[in-house]
TORMI-681379 format. One line per 10 residues: for each residue x, y, z negated of N, C-alpha, C, CB. Coordinates in steps of 0.001 Angstrom, whole numbers, padded with zeros to 6 digits, m for minus. Glycine has a CB too. Layout:
BEGIN
X/Y/Z/X/Y/Z/X/Y/Z/X/Y/Z ~ ... $
END
This chain:
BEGIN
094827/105613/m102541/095501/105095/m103718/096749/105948/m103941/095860/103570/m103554 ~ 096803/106842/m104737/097521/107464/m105348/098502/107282/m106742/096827/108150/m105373 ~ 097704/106640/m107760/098256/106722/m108978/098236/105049/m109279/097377/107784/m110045 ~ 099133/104895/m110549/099712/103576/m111013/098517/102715/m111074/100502/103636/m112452 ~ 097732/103767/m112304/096431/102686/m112483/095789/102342/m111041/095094/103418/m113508 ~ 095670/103154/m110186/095434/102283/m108948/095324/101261/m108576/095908/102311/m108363 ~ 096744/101283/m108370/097594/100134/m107825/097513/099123/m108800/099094/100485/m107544 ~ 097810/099079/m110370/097554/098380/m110978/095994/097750/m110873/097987/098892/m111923 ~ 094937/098308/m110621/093601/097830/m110664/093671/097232/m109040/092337/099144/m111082 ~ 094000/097446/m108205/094191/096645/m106962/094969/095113/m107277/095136/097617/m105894 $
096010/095436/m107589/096692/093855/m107648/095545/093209/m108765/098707/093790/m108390 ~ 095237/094122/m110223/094165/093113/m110805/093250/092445/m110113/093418/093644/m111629 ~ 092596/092995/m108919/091115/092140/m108575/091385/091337/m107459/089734/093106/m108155 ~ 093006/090941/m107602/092882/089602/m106899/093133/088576/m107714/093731/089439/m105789 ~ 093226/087388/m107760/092563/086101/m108655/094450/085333/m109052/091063/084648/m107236 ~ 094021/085022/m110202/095169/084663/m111303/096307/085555/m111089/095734/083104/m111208 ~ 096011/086857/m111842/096808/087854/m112078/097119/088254/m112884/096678/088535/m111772 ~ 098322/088763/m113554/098963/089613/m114730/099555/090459/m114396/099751/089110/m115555 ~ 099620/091740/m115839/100491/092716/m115970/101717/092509/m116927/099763/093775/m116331 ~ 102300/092699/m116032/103705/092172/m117011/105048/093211/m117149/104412/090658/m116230 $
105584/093542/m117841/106883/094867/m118916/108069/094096/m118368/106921/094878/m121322 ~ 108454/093341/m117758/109421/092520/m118050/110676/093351/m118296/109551/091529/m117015 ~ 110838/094568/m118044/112097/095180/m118056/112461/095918/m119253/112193/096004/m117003 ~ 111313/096198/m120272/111222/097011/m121135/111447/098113/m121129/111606/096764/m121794 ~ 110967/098915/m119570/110863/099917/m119178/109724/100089/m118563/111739/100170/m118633 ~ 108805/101309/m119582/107758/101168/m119138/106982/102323/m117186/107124/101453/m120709 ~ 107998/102605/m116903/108236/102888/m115420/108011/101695/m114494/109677/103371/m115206 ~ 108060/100617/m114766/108194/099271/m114083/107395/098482/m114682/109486/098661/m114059 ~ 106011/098634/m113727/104775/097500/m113697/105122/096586/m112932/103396/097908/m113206 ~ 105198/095090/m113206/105320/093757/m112399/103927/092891/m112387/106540/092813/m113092 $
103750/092816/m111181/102152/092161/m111480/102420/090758/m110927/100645/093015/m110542 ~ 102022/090042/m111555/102394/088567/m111460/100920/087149/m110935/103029/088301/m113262 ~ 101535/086560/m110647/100432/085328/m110229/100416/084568/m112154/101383/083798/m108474 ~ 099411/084178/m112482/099575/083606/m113881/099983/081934/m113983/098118/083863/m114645 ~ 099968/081363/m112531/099702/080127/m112705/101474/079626/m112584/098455/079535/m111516 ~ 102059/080285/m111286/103612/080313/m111142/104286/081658/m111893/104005/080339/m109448 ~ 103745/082208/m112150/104795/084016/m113152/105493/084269/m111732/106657/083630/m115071 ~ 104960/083655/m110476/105980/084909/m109097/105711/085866/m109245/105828/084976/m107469 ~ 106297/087196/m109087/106036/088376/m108826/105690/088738/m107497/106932/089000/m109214 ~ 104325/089475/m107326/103604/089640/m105850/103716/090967/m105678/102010/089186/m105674 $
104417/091948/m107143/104140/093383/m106387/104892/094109/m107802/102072/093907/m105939 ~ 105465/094979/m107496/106628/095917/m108548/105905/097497/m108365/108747/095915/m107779 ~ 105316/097933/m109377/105071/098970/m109163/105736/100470/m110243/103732/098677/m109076 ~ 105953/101615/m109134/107514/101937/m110515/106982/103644/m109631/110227/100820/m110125 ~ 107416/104714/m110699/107876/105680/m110249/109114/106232/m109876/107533/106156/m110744 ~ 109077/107128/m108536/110750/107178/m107895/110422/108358/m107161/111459/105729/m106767 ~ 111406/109424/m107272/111122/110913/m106715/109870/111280/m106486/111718/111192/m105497 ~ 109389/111528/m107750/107693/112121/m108513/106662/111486/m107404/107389/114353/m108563 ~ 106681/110079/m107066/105521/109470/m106244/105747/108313/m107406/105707/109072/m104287 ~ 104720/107507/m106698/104441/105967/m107193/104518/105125/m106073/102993/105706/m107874 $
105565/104036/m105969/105584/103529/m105371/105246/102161/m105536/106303/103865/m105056 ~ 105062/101430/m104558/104502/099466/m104712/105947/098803/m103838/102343/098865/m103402 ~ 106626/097767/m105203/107260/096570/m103671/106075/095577/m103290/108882/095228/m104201 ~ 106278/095311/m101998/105464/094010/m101729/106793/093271/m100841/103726/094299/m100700 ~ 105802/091620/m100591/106419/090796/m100165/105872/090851/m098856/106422/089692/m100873 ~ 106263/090414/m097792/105846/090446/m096267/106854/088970/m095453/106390/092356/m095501 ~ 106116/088910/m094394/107138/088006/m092973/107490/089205/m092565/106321/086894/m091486 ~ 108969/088618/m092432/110002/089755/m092030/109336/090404/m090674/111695/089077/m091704 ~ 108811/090092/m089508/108132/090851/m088552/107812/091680/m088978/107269/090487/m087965 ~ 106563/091444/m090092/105494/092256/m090282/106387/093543/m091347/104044/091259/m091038 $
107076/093298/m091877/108342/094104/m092618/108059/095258/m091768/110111/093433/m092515 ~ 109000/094547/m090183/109268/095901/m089507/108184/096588/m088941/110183/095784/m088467 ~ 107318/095838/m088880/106279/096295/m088384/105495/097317/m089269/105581/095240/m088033 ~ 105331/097264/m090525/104819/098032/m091372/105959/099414/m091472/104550/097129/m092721 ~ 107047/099325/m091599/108285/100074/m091138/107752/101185/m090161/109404/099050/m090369 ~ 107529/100634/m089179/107737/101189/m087951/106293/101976/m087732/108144/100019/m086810 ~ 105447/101652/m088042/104478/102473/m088152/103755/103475/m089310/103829/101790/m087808 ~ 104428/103562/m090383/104085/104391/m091367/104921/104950/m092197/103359/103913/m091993 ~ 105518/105807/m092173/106593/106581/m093019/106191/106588/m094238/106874/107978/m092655 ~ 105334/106092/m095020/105510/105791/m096407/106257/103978/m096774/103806/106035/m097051 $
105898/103703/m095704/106413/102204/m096055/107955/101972/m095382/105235/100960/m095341 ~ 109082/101946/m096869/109847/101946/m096413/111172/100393/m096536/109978/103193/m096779 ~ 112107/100608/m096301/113134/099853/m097091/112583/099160/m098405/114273/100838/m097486 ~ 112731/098203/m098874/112275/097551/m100382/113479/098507/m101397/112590/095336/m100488 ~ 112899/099217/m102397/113955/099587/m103226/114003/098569/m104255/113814/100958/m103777 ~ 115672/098067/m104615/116278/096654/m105370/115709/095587/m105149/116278/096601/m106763 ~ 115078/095136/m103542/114882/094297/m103406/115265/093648/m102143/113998/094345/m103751 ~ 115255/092422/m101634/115624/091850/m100283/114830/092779/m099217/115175/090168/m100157 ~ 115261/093272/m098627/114866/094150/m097538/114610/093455/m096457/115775/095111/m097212 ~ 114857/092049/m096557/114141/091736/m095107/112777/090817/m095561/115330/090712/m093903 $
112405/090565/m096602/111184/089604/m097121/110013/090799/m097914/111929/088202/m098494 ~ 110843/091861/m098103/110115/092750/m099189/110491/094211/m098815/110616/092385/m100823 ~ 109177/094551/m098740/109363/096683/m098728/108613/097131/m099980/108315/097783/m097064 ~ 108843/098739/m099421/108611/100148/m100237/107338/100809/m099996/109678/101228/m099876 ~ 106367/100546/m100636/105228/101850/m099929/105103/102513/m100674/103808/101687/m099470 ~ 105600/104566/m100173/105171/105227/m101151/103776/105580/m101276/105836/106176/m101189 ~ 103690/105629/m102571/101379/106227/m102445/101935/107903/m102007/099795/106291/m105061 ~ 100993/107826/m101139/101712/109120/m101216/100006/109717/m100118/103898/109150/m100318 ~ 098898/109128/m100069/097825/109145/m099162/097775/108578/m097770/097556/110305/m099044 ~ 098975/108530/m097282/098998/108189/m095637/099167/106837/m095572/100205/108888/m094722 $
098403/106400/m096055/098223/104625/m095763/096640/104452/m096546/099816/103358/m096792 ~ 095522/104404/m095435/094164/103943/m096053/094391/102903/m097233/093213/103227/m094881 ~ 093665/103099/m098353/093440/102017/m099440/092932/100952/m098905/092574/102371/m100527 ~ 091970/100503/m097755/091741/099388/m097374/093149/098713/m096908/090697/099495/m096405 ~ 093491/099256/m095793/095127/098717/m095679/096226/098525/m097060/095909/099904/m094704 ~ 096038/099262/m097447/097016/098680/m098916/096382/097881/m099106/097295/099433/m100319 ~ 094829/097957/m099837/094736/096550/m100247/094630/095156/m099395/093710/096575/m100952 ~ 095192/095104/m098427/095582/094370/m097313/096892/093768/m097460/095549/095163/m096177 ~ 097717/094710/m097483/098986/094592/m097960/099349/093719/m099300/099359/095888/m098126 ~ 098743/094267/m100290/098514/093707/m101919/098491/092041/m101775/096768/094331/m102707 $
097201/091912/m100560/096467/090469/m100730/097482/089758/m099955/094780/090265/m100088 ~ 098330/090227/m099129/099186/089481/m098221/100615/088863/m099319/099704/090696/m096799 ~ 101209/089812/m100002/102031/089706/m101320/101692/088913/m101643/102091/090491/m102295 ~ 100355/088554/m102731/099476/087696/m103264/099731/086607/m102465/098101/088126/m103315 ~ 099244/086535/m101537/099205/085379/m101164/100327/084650/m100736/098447/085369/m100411 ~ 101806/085491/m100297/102576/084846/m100168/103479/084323/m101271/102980/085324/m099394 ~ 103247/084532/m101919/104262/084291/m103911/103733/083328/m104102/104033/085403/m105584 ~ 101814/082464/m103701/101155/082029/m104636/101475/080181/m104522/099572/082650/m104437 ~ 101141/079849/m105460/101569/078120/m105492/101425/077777/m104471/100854/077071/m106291 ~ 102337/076835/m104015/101507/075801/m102823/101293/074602/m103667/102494/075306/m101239 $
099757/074086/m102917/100052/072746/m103381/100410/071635/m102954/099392/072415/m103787 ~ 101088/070815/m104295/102208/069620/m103806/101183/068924/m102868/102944/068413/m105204 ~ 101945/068147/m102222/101240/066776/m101027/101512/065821/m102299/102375/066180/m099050 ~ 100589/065395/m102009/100627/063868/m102629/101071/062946/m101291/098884/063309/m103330 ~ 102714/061970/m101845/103277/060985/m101384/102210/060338/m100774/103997/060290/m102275 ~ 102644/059955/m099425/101317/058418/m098894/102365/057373/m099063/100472/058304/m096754 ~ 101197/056238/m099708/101462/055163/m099914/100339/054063/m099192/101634/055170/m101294 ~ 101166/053233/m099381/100851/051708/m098393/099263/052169/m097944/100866/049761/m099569 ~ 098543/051651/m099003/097426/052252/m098719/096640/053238/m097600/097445/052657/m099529 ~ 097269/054458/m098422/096864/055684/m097330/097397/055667/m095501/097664/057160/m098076 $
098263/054512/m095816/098479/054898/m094479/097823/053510/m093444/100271/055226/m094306 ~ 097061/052587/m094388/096492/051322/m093969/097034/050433/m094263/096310/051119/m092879 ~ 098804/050147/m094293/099693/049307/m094201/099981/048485/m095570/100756/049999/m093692 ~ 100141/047246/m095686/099957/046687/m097065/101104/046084/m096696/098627/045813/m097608 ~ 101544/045236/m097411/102765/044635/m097380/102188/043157/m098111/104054/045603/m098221 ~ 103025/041973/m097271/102387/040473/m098029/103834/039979/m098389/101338/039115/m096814 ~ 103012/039224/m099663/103638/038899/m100850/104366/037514/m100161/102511/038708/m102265 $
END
């Protein structure tokens, strides 16, 4: 994975996704969950590469850090929840798209608990 459309067609083929301008700079692809509008992945050009932010557990941050010199620091973003990968070839596309789905999945809704009541929990109360 080299180029924008790439990356852009990667974050597409995971499920309730958008492309979104928000900056009105068209250097800065934001690909979004459709159901919450979180952002799961920033994709932008920066010293003639293409780079992706993603979201991560801070471990795995350093851990991705520490083993691949394209994945770096998050540029304008929280650096300990979110990095930098440059495309740059030295990171298999299966692993990016690994990466992508991990983003994805961490931005994506949770769903609410439904309150237990009397009921659910057996307990009734007399009148």
């Amino acid at each position: 994975m080299l180029t924008r459309a790439e990356a852009v067609a990667a974050c597409s083929a995971l499920p309730d996704v958008f492309e979104d301008y928000p900056f009105h700079d068209p250097n800065w692809t934001v690909m979004r969950h459709r159901s919450n509008k979180k952002t799961f992945a920033l994709i932008f050009e920066r010293e003639g590469r293409i780079w992706i932010n993603l979201k991560a557990r801070p471990e795995w941050v350093r851990f991705w850090q520490g083993t691949y010199t394209a994945a770096v620091p998050a540029y304008h973003m929280n650096k300990e929840h979110w990095f930098s990968v440059i495309l740059d070839g030295t990171i298999p596309d299966e692993e990016l798209a690994r990466l992508i789905a991990e983003s994805h999945a961490l931005t994506a809704s949770v769903p609410k608990r439904r309150k237990n009541t009397a009921s659910d929990t057996g307990k009734f109360t007399k009148r």
